[in-house]
DSSP file (Angstrom, degrees, kcal/mol; ACC not computed):
  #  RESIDUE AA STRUCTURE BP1 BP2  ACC     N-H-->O    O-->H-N    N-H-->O    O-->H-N    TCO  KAPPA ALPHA  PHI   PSI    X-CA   Y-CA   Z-CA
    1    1 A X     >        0   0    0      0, 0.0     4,-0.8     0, 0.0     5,-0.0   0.000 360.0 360.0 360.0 -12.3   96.5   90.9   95.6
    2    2 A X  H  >  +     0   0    0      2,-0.2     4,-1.8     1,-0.2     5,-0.2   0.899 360.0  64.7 -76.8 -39.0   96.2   90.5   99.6
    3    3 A X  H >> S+     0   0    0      2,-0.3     3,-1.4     1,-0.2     4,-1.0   0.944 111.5  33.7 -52.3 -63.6   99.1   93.0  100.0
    4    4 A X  H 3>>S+     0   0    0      1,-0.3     4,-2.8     2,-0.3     5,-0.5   0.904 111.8  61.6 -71.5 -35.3   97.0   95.8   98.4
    5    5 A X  H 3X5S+     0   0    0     -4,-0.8     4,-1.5     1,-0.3    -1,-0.3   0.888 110.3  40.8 -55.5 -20.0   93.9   94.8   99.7
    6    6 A X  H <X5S+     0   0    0     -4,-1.8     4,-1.2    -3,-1.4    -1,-0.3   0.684 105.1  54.8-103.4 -25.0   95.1   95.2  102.9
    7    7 A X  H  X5S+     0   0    0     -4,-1.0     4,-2.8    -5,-0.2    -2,-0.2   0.820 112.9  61.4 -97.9 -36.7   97.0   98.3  102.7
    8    8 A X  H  X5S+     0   0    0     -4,-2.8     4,-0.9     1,-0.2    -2,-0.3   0.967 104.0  43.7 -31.7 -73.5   93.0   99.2  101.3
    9    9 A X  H  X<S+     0   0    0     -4,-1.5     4,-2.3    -5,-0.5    -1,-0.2   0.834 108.1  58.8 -64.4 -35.5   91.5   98.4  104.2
   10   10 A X  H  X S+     0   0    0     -4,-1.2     4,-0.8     2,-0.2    -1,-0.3   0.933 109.6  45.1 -55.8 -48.2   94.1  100.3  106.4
   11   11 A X  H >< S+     0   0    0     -4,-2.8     3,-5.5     1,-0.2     2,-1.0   0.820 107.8  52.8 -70.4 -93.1   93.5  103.4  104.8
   12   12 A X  H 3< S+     0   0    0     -4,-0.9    -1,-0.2     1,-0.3    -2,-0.2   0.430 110.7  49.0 -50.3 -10.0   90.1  103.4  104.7
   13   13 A X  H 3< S+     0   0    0     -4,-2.3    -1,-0.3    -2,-1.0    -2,-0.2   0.764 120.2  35.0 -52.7 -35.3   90.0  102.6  108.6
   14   14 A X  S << S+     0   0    0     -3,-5.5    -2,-0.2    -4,-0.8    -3,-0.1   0.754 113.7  71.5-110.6 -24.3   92.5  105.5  109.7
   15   15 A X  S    S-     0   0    0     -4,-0.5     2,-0.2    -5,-0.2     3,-0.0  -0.400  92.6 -96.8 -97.2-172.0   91.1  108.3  106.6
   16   16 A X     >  -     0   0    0      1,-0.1     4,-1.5     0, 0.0     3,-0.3  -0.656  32.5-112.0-103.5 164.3   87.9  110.1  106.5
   17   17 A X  H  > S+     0   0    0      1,-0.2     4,-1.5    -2,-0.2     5,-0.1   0.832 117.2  55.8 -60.6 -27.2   85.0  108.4  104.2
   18   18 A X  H  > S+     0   0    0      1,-0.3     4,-1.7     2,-0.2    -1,-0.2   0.814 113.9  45.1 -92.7 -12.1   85.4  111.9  101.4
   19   19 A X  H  > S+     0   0    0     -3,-0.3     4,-2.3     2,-0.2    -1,-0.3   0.827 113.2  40.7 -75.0 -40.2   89.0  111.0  101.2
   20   20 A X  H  X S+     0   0    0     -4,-1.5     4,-1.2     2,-0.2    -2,-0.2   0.843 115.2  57.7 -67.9 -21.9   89.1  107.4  100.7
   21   21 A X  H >< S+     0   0    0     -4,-1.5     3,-1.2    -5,-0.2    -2,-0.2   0.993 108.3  42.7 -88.2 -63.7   86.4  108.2   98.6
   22   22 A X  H >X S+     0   0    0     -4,-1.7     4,-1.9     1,-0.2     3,-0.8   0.830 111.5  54.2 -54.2 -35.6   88.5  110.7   96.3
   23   23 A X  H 3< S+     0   0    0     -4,-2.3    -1,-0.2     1,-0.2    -2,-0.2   0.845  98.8  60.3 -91.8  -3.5   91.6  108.5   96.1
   24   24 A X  T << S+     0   0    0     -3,-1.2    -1,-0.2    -4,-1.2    -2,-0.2   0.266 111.8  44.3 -92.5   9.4   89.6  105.3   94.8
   25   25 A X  T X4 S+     0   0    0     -3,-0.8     3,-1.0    -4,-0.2     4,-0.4   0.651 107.6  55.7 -96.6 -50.2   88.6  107.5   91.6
   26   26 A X  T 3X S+     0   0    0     -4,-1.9     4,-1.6     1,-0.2    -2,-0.1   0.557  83.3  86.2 -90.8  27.1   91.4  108.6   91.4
   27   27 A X  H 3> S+     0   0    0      1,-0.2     4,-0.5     2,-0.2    -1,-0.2   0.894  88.4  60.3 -59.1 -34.2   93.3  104.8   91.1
   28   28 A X  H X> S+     0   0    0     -3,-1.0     4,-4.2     1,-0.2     3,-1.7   0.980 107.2  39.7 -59.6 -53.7   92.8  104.7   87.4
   29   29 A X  H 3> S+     0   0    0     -4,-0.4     4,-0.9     1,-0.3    -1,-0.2   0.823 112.3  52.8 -71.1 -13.4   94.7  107.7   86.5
   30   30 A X  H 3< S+     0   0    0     -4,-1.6    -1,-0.3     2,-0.2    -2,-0.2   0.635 115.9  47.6 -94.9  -0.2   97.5  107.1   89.0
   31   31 A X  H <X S+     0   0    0     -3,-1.7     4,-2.6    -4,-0.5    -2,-0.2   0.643 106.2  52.7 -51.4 -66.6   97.6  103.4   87.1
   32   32 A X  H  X S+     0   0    0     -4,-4.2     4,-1.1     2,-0.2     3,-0.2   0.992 112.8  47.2 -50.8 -66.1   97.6  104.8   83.7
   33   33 A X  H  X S+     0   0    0     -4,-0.9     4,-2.3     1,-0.3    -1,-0.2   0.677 114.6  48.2 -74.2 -30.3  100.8  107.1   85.0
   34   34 A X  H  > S+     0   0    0      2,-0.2     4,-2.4     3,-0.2     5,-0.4   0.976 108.7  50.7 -63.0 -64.4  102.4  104.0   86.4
   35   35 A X  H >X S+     0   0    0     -4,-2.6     4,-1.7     3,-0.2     3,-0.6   0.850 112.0  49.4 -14.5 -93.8  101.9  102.1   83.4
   36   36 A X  H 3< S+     0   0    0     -4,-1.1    -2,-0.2     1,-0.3    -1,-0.2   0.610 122.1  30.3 -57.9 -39.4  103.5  105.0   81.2
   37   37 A X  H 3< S+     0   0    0     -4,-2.3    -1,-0.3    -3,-0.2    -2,-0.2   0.799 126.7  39.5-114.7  13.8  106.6  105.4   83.2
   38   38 A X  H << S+     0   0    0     -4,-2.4    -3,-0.2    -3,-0.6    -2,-0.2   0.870 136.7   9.9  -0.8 -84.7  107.1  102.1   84.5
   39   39 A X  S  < S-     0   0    0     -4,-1.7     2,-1.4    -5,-0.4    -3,-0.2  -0.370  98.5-118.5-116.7  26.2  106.2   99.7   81.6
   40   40 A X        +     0   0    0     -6,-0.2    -4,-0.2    -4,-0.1    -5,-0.1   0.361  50.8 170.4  27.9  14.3  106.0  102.4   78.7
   41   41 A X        -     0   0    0     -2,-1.4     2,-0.6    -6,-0.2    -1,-0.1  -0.213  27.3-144.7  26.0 104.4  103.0  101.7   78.2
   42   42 A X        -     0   0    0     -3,-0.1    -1,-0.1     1,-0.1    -2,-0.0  -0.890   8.5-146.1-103.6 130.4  100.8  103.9   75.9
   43   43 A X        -     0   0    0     -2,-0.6     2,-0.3     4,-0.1    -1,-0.1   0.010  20.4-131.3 -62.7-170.8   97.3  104.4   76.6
   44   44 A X    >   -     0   0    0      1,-0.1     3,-2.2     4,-0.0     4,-0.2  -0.962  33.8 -91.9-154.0 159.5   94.8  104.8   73.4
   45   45 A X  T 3> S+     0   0    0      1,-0.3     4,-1.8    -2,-0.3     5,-0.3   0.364 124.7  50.7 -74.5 -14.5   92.6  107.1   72.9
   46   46 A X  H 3> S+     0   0    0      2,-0.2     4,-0.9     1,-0.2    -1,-0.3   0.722 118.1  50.9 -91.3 -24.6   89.1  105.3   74.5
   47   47 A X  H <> S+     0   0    0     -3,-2.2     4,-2.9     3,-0.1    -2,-0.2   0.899 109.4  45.9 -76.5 -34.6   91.8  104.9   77.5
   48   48 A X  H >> S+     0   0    0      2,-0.2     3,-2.1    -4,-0.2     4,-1.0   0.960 109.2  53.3 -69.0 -85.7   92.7  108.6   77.4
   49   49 A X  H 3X S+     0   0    0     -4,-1.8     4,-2.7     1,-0.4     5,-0.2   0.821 105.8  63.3 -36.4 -51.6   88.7  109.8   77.2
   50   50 A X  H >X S+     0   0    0     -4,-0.9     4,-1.1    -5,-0.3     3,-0.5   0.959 106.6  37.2 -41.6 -69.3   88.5  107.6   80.4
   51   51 A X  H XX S+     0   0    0     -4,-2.9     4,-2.0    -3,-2.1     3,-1.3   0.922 113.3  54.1 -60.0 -39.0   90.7  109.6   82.4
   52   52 A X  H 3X S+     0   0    0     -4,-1.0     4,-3.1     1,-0.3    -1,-0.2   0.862 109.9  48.4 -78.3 -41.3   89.8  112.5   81.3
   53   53 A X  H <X S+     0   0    0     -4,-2.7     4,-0.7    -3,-0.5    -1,-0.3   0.617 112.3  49.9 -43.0 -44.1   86.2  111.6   82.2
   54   54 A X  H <X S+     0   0    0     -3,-1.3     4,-1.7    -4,-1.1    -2,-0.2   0.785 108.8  49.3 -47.6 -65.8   87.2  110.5   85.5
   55   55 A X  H  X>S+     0   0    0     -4,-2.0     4,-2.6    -5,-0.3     5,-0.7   0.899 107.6  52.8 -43.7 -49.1   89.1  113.5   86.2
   56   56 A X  H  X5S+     0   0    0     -4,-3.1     4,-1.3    -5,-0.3    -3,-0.2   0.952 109.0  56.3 -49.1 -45.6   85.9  115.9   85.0
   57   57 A X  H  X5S+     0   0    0     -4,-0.7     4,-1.2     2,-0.2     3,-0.7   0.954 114.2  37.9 -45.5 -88.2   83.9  113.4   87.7
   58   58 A X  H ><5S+     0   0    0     -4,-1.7     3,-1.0     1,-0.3    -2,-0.2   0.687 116.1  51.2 -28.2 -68.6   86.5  114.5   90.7
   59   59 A X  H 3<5S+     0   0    0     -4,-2.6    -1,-0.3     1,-0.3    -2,-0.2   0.922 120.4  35.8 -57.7 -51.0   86.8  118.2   89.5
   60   60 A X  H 3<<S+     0   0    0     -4,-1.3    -1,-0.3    -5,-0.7    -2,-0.3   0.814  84.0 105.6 -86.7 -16.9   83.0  118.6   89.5
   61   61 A X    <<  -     0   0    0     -4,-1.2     2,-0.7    -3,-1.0    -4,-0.0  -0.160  62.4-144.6 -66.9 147.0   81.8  116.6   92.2
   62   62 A X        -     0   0    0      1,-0.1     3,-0.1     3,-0.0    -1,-0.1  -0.917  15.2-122.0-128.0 109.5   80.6  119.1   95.2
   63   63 A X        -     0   0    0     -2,-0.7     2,-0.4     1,-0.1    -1,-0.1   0.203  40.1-112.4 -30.5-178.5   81.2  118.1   98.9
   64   64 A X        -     0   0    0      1,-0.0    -1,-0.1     0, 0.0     2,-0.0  -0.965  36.6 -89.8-114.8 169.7   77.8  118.2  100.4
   65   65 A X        -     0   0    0     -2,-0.4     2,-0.9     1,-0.1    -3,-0.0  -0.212  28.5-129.4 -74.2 166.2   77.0  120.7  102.9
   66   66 A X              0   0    0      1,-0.2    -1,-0.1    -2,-0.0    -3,-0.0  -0.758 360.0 360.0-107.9 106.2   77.6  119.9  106.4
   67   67 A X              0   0    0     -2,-0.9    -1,-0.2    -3,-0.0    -2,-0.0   0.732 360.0 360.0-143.0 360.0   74.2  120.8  108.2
């Protein structure tokens, strides 16, 4: 767990905050996808409605304006 934590901390040093910030939602669904073709691994359905849910978040969320 140090390994990631660290490669964590690296990114979020060197990317900007609305990036780091978009690729730590989107760790579950890039998990789930590892899980399935890695270790075949099927989600179920309260796991599915999560990503989907997650995804909806990302999609809909609105930068704010820069003023």
């Amino acid at each position: 767990s140090v390994i990631p934590y660290i490669c964590d901390q690296l990114a979020m040093a060197r990317l900007p905050r609305a990036s780091f910030a978009l690729m730590l939602s989107l760790l579950p669904l890039t998990a789930t996808l590892i899980g399935i073709v890695v270790l075949r691994q099927v989600p179920s359905v309260i796991d599915c409605i999560g990503l989907a849910l997650v995804i909806a978040g990302v999609a809909m969320h609105k930068p704010a304006a820069n003023t």
